[in-house]
Residue frames as qw, qx, qy, qz and C-alpha x, y, z in Angstrom:
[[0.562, -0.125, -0.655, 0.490, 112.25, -58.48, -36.70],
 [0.143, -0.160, 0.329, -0.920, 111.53, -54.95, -35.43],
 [0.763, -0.250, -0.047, -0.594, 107.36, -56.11, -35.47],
 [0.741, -0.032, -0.665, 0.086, 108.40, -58.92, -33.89],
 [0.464, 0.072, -0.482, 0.740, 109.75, -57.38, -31.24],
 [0.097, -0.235, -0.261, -0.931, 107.24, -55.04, -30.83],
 [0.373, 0.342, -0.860, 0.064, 104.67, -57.49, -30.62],
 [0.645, -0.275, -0.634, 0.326, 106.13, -59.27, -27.81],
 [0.039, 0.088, -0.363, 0.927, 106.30, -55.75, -25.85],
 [0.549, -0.233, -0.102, -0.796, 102.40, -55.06, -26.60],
 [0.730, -0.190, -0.591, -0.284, 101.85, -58.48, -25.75],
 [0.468, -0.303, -0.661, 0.503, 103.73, -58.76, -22.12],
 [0.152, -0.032, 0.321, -0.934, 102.19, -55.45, -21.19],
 [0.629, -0.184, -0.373, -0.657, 98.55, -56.62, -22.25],
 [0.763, -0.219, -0.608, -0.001, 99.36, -59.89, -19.91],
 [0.257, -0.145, -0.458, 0.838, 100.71, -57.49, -16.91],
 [0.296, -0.109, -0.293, -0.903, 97.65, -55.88, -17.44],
 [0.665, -0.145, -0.678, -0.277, 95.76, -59.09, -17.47],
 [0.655, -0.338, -0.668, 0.100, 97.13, -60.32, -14.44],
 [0.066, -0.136, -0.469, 0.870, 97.04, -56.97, -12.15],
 [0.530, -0.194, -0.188, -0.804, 93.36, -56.61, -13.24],
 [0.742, -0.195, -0.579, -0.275, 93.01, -60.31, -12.60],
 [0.432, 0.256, -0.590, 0.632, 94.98, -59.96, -9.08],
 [0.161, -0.117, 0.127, -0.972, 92.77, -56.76, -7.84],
 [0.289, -0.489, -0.759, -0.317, 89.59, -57.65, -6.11],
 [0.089, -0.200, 0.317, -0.923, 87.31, -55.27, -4.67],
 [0.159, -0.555, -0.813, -0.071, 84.38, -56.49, -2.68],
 [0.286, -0.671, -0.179, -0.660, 81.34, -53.94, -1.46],
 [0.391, -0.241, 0.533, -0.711, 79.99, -53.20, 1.81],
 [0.680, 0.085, 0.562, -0.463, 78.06, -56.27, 3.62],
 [0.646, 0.571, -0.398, -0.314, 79.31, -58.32, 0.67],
 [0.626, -0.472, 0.618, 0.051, 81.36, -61.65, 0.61],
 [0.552, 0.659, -0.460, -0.223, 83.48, -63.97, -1.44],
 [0.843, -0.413, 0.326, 0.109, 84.30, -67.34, -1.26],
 [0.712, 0.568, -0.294, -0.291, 87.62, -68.35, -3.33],
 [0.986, 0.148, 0.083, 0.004, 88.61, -71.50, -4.91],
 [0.064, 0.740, -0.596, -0.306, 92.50, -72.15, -5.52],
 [0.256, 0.277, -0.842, -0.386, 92.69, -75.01, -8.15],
 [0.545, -0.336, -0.637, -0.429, 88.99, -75.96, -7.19],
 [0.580, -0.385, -0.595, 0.402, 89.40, -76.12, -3.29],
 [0.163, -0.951, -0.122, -0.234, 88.21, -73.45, -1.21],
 [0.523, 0.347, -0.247, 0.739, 90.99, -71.03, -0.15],
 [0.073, -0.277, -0.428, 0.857, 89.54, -67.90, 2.18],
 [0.119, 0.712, 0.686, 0.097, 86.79, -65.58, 1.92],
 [0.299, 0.542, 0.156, 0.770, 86.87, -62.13, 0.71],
 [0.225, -0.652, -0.497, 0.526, 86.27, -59.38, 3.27],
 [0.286, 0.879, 0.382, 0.010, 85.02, -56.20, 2.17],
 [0.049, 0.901, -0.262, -0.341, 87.38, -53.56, 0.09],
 [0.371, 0.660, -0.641, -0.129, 90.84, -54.31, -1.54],
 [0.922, -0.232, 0.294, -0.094, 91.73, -57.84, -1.92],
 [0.272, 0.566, -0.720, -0.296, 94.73, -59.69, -4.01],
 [0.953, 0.109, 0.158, -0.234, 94.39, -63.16, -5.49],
 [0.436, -0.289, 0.679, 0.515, 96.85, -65.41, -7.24],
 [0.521, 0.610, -0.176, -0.571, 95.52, -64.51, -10.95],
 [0.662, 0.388, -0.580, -0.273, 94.88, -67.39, -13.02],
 [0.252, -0.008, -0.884, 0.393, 95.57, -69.96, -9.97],
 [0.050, 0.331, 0.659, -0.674, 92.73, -68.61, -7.65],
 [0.199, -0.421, -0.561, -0.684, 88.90, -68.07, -8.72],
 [0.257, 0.154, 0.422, -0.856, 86.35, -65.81, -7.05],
 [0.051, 0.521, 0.848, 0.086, 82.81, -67.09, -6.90],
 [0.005, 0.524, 0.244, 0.816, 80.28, -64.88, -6.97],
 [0.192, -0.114, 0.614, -0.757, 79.15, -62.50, -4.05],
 [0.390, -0.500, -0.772, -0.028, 76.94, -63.49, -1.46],
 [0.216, -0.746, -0.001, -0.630, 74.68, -60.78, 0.30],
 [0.431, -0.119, -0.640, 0.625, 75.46, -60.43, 4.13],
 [0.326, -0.066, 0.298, -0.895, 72.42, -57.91, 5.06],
 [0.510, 0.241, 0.652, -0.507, 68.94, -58.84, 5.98],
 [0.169, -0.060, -0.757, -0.628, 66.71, -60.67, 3.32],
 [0.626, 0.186, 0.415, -0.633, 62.93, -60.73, 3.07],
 [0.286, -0.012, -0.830, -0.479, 61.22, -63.50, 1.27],
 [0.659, 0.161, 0.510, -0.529, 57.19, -63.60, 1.39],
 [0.273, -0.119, 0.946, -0.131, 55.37, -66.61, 0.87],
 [0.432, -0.364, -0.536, -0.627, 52.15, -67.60, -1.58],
 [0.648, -0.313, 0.257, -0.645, 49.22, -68.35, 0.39],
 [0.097, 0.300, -0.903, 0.291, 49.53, -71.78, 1.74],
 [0.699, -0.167, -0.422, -0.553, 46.84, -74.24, 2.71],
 [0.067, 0.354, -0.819, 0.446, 47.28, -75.39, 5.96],
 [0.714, -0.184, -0.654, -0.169, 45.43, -77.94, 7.92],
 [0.282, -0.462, 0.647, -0.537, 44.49, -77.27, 11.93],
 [0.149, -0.150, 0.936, -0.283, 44.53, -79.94, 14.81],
 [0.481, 0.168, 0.826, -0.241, 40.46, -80.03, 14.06],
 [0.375, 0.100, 0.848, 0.361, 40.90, -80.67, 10.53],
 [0.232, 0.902, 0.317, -0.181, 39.59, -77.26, 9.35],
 [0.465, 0.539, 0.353, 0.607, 41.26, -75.47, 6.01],
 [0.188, -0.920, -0.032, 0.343, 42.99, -72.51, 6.73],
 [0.733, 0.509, 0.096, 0.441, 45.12, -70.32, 4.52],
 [0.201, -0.926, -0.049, 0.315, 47.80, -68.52, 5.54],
 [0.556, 0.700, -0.164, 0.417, 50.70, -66.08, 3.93],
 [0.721, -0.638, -0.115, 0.245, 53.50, -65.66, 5.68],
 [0.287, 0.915, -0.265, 0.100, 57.00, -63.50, 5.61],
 [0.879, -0.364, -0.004, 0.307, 60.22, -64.74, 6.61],
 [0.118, 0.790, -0.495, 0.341, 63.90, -62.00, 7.11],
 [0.942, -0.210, 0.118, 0.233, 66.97, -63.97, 7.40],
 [0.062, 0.909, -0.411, 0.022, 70.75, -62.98, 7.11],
 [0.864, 0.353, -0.290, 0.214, 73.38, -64.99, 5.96],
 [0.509, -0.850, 0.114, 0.074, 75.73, -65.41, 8.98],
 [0.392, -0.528, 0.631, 0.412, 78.70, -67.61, 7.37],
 [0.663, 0.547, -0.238, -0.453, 79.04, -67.02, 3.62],
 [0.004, 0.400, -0.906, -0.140, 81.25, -70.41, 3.49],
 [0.391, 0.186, 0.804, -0.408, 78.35, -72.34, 4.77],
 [0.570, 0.656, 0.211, -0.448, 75.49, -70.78, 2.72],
 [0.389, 0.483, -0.671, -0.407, 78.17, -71.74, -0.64],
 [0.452, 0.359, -0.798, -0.175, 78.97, -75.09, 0.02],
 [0.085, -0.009, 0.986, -0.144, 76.60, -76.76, 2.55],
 [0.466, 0.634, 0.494, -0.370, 73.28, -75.68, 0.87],
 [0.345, 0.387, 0.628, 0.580, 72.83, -75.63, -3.49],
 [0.129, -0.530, -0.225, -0.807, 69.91, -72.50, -2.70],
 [0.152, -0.291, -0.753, 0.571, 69.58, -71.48, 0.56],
 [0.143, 0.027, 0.399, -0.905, 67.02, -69.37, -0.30],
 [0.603, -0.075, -0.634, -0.478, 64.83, -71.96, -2.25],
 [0.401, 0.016, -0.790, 0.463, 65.79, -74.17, 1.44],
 [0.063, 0.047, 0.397, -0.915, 64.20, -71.35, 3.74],
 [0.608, -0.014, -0.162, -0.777, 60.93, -71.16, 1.55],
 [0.660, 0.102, -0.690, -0.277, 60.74, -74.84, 1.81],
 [0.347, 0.041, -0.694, 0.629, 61.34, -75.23, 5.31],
 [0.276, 0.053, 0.326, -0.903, 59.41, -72.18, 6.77],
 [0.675, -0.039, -0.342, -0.653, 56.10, -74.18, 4.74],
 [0.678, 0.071, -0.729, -0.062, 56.99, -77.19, 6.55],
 [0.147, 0.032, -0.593, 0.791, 57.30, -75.79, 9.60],
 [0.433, -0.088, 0.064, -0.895, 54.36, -73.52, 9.39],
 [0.734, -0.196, -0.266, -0.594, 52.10, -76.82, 8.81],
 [0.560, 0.012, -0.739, 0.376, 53.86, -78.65, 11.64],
 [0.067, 0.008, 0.470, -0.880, 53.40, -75.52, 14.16],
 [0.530, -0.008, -0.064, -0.845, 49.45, -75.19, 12.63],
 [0.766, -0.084, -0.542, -0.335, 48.39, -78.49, 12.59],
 [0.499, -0.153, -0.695, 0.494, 49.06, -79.03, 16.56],
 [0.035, 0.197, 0.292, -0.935, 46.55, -76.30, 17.23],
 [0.250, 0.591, 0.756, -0.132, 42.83, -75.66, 16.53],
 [0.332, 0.650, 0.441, 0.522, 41.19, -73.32, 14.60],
 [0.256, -0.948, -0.112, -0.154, 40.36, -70.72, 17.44],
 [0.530, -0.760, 0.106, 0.362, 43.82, -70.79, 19.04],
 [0.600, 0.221, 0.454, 0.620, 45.41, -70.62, 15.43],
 [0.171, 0.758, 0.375, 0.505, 43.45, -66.97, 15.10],
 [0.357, -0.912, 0.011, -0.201, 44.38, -65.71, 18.42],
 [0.713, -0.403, 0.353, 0.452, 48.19, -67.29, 19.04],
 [0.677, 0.708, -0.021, 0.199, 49.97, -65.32, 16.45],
 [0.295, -0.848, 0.377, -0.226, 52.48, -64.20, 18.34],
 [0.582, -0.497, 0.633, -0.118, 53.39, -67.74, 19.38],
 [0.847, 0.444, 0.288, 0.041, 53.11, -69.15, 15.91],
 [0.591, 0.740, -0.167, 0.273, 55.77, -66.70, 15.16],
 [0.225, -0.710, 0.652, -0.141, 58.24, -67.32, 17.80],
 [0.779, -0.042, 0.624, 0.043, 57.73, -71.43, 17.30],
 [0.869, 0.403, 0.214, 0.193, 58.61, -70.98, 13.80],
 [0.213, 0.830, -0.480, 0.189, 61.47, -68.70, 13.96],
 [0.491, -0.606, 0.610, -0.141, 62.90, -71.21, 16.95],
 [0.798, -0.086, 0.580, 0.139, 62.79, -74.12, 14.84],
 [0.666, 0.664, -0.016, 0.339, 64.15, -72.81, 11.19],
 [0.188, 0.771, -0.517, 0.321, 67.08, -71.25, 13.06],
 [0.491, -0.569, 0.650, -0.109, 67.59, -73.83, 14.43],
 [0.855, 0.237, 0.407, 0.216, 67.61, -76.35, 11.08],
 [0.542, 0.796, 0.066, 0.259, 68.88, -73.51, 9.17],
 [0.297, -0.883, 0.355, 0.081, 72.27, -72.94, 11.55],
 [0.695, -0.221, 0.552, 0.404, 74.17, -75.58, 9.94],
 [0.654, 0.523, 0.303, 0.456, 73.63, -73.83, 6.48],
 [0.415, -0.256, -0.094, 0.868, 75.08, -70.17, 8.26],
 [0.223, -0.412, -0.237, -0.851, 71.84, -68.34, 7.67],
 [0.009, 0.295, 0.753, -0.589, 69.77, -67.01, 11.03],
 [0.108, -0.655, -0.714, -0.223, 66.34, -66.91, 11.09],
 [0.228, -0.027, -0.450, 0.863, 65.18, -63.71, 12.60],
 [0.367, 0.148, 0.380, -0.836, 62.06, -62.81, 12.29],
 [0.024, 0.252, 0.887, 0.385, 58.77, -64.68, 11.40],
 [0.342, 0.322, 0.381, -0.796, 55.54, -62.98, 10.67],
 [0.201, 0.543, 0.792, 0.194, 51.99, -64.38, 9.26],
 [0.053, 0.194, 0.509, 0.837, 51.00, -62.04, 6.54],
 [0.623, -0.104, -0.177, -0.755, 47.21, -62.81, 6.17],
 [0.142, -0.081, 0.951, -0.261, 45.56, -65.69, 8.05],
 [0.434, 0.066, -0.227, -0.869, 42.14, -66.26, 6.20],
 [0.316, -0.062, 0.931, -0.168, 39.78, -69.48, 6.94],
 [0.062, 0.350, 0.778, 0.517, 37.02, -70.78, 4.62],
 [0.355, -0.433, -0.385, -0.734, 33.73, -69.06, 3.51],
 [0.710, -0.531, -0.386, -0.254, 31.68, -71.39, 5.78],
 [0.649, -0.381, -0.527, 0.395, 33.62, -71.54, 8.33],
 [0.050, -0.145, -0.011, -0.988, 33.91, -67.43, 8.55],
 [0.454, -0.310, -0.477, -0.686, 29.96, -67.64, 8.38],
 [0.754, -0.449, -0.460, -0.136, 29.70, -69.99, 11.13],
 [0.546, -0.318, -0.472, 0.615, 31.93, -68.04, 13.43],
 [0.004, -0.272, -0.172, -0.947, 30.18, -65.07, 12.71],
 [0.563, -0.402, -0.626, -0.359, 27.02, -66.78, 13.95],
 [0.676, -0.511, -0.504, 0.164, 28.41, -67.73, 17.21],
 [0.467, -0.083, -0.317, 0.822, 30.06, -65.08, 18.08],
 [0.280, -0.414, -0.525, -0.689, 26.49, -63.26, 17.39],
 [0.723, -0.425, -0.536, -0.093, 25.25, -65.71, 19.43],
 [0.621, -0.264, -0.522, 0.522, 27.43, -65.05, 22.38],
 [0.000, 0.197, 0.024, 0.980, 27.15, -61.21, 22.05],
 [0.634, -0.397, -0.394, -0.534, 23.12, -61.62, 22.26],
 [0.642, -0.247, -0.697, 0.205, 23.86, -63.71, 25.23],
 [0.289, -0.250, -0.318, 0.868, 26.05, -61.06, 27.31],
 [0.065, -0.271, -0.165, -0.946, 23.94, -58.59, 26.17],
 [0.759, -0.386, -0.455, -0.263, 20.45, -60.61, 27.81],
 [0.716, -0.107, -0.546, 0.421, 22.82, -61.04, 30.55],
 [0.271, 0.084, -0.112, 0.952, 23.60, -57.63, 31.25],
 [0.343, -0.384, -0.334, -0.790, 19.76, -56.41, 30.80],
 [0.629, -0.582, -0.416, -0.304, 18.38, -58.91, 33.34],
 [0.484, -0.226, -0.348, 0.770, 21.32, -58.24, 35.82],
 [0.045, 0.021, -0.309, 0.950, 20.57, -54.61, 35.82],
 [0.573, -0.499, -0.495, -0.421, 16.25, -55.50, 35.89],
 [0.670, -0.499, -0.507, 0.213, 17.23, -57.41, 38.98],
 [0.470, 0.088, -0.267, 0.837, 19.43, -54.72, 40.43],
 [0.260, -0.295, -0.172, -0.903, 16.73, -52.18, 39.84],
 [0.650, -0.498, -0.325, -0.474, 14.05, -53.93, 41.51],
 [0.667, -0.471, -0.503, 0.283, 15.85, -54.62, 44.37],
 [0.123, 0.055, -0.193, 0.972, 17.42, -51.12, 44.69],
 [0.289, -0.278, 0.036, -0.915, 13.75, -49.81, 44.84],
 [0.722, -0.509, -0.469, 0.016, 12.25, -53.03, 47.09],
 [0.581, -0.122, -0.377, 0.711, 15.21, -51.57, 49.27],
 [0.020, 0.210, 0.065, 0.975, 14.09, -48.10, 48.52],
 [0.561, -0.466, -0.418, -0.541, 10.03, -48.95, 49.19],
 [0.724, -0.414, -0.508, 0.212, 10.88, -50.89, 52.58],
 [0.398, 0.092, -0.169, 0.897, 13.09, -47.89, 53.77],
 [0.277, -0.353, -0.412, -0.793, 9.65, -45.36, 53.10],
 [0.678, -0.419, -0.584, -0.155, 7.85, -47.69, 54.93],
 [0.632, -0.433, -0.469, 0.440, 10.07, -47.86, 57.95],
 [0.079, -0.062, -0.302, 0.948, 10.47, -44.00, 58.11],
 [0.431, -0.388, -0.538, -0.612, 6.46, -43.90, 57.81],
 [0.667, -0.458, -0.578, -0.107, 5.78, -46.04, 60.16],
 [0.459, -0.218, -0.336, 0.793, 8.45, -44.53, 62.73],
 [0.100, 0.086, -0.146, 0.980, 6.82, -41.13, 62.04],
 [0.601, -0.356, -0.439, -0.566, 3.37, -42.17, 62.84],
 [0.729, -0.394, -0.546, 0.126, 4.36, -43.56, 65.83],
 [0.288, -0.190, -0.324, 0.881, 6.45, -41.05, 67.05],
 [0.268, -0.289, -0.123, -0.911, 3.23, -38.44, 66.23],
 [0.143, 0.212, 0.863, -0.437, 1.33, -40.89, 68.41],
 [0.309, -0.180, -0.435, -0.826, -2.03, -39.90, 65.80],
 [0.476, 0.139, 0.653, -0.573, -5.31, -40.71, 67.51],
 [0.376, 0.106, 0.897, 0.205, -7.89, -43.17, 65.38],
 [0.412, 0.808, 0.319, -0.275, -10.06, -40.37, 63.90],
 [0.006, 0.743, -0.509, -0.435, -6.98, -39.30, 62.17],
 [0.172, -0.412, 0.837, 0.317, -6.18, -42.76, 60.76],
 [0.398, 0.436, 0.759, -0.274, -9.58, -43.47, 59.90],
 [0.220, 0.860, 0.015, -0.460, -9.60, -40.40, 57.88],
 [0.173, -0.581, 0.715, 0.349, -6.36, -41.79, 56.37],
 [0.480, 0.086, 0.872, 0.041, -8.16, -44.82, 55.44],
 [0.381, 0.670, 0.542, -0.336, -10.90, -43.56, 53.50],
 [0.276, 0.797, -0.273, -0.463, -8.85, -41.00, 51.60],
 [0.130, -0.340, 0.846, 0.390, -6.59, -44.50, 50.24],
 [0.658, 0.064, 0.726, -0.191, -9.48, -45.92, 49.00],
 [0.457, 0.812, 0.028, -0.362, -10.26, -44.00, 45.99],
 [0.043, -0.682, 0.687, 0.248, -6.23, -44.74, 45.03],
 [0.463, -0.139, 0.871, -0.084, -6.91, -48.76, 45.20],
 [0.614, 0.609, 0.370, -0.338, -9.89, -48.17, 42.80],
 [0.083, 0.819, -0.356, -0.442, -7.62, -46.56, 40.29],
 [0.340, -0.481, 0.765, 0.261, -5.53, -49.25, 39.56],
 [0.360, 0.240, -0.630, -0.645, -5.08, -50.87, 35.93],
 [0.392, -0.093, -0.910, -0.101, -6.17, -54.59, 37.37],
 [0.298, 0.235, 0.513, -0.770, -9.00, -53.39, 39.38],
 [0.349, -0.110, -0.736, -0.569, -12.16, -54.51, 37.53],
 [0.544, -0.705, -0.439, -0.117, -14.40, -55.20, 40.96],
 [0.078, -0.473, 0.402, -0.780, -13.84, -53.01, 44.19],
 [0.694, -0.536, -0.469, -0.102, -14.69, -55.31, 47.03],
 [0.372, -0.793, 0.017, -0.482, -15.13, -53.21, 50.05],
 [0.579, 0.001, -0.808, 0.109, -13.09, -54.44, 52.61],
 [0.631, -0.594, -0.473, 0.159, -14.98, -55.29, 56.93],
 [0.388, -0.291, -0.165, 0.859, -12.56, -51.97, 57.99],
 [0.021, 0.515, 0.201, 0.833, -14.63, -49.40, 55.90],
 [0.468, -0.685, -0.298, -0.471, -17.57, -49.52, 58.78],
 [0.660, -0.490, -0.364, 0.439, -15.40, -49.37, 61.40],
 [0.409, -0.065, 0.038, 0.909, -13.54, -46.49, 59.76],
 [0.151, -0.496, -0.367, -0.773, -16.70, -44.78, 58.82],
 [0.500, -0.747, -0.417, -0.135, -18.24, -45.12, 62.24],
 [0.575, -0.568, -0.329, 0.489, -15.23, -43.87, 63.76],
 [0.139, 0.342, 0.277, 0.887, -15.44, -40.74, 61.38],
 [0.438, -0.662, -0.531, -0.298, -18.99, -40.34, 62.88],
 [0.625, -0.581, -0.310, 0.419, -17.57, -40.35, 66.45],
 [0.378, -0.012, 0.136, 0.916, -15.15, -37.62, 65.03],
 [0.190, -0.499, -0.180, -0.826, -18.37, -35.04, 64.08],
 [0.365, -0.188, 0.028, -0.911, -20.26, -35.83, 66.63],
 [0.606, 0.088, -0.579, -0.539, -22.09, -39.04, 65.78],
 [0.649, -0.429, 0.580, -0.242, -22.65, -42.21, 68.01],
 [0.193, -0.464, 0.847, 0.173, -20.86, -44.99, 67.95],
 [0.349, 0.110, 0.896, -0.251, -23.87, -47.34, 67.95],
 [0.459, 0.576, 0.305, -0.604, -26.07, -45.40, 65.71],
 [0.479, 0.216, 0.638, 0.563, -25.86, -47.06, 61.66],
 [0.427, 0.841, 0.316, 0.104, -27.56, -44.23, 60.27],
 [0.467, -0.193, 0.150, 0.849, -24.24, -42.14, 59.44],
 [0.129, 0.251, 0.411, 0.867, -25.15, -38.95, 58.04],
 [0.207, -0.703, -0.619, -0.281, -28.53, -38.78, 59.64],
 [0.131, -0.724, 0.200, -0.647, -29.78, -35.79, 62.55],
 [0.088, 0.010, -0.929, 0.359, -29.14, -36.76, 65.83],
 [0.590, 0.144, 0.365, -0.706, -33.72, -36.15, 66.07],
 [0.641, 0.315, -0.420, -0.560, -33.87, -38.79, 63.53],
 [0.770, -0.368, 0.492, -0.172, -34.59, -42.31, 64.96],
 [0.075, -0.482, 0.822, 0.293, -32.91, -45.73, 63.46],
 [0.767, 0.217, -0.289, -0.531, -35.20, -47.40, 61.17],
 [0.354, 0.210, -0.907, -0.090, -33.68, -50.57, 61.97],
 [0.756, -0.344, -0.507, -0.231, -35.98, -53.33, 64.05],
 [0.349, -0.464, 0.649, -0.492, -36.31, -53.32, 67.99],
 [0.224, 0.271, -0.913, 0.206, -34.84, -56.35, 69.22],
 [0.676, -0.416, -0.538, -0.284, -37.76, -59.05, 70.56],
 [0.289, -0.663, 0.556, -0.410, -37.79, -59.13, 74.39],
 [0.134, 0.380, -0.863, 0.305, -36.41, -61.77, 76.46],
 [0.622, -0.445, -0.626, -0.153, -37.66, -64.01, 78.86],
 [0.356, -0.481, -0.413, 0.687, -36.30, -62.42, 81.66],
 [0.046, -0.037, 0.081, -0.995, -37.90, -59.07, 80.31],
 [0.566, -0.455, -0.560, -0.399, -41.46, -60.86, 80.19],
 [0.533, -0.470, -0.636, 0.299, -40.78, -62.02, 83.57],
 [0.460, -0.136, -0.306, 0.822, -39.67, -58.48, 84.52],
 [0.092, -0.137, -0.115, -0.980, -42.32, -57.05, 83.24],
 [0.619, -0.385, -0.674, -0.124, -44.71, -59.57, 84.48],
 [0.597, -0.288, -0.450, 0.598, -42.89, -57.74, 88.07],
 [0.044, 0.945, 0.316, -0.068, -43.67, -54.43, 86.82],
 [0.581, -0.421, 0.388, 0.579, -40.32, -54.09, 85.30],
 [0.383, 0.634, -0.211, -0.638, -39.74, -52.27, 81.93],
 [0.893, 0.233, 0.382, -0.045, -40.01, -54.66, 78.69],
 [0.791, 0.509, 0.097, 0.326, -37.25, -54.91, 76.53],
 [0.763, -0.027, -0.075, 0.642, -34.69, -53.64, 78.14],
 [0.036, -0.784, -0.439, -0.437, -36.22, -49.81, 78.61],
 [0.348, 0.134, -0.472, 0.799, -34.75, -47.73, 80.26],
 [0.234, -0.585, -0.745, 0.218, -37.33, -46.33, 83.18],
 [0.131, 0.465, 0.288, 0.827, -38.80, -43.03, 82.50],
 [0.228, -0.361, 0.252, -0.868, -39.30, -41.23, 85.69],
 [0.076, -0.106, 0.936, -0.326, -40.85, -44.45, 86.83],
 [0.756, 0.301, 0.143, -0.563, -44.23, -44.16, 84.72],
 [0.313, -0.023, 0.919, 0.240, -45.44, -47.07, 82.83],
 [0.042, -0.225, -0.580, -0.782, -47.93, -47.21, 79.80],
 [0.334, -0.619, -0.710, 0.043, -51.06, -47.54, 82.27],
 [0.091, -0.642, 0.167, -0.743, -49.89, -44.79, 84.42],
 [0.863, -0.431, -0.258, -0.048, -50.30, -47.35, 87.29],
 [0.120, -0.815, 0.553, -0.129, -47.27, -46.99, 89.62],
 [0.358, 0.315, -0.869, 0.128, -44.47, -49.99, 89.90],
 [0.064, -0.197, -0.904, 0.374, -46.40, -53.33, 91.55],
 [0.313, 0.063, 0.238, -0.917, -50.12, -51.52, 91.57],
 [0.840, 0.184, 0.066, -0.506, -51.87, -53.81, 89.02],
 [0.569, 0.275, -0.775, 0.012, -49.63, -57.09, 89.07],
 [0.722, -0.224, -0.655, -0.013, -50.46, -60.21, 90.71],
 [0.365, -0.732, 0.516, -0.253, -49.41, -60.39, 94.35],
 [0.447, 0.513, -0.730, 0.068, -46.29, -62.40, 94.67],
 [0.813, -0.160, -0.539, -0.151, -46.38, -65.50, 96.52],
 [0.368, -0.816, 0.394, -0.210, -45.14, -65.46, 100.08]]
């Protein structure tokens, strides 16, 4: 009887034991608990010391309450013009009401991945290729707004969505490499003949300017025409020079400018022999006479236009001596 008795001692202390171990629940920080009292949900644990009804009341297991990350494989996604585009993507979410996340989702975090892929080719496939590579920003604020906003009835917010890697095919890489080549080359051709044109009008602007203080300071020196004559002559040599010069045709101003060089030493105006003495005569031909110098000399008048030398004539006859006598 005494081990009998015994026992029953070891035994009700082992089951007071039992049911202050089974009583005692401690949860962590940023932790939760949902429990069950004869299968039906009762409360939810809050973090630290808890008591249960031991052997009436079951604790499920905890559910996290801090931020979660879950990234995505790479994804095959399909834009508006029907151009293959993989992207990876991340998705941090946070379990707001651990009742929810038990018992109106099986895996909420299988749910999320499954969602956020549906989304992603809902948000990408209402866009093109080019505003898919440059709208990231807005790819991740349209898919956070619409998983937190399917995923509030399971008490998990969405908070942040960000695309990973965003990679489009070979060829199509290749062929926006081209054009964007292509468009560089463009601006660049653009830019070159903009600043040609700039240039050549900054120095038409610059040449006409020259000119007009030239010409103003020639007039205001008031030069005289031996001076500019001189001027002429010295530019001709320059005109020769030039790459696209291949004949030199004189132009009707040299012999004006050269005769009024002449006038400048010395020279007459009238006289073509430039260079010659002034005792040298002008080889050129004396002009035939007239009919009024025939007639005038027919009067005892000089012949061709002769100027009268002291009033002798080739005879030595005086004026009228051996001509006709005129008719009365």
């Amino acid at each position: 009887m005494i081990w009998f008795y015994i026992f029953l001692a070891v035994a009700a202390v082992a089951l007071v034991a039992l049911t202050v171990i089974k009583a005692i629940q401690i949860i962590p920080q940023a932790r939760a608990a949902n429990v069950e009292r004869l299968g039906q949900f009762r409360r939810t644990l809050a973090p630290g010391l808890n008591f249960v009804m031991p052997f009436l009341d079951r604790v499920k297991p905890l559910i996290d309450l801090r931020e979660q990350v879950v990234s995505f494989e790479d994804q095959p996604v399909i834009t508006e013009d029907n151009l293959v585009v993989h992207i990876d993507t991340v998705l941090f979410f946070q379990v707001t009401d651990p009742r929810a996340a038990d018992y109106e989702i099986v895996d909420y975090a299988t749910a999320i991945e499954q969602l956020s892929a549906t989304m992603l080719r809902s948000v990408i496939g209402s866009m093109d290729l080019e505003q898919t590579l440059t709208s990231r920003d807005r790819i991740n604020t349209m898919l956070r707004g619409v998983l937190d906003e399917a995923s509030g009835k399971w008490g998990i917010r969405v908070t942040r969505v960000e695309i990973k890697a965003l990679d489009p095919a070979p060829s199509i890489m290749d062929a926006m490499e081209k054009q964007y080549r292509a468009q560089r080359e463009k601006r660049a051709a653009i830019l070159v003949a903009e600043g040609e044109k700039q240039s050549a009008i900054l120095k038409s602007e610059g040449q006409a300017v020259a000119i007009e203080k030239v010409f103003k300071a020639i007039h205001d020196g008031k030069p005289d025409p031996e001076l500019l004559a001189y001027q002429y002559v010295q530019a001709l040599p320059q005109v020769a020079q030039s790459q696209g010069s291949t004949v030199w045709v004189i132009p009707s101003e040299v012999t004006t400018a050269l005769r009024t060089l002449s006038s400048a030493f010395g020279t007459s105006h009238e006289d073509p022999g430039v260079g010659r003495g002034p005792d040298v005569p002008s080889p050129g031909p004396r002009p035939l006479p007239s009919l009024s110098d025939v007639r005038s000399a027919g009067d005892g008048g000089p012949v061709g236009g002769e100027p009268d030398d002291g009033g002798e004539h080739s005879g030595g006859a005086e004026p009228g001596a051996g001509g006709p006598p005129k008719a009365a």
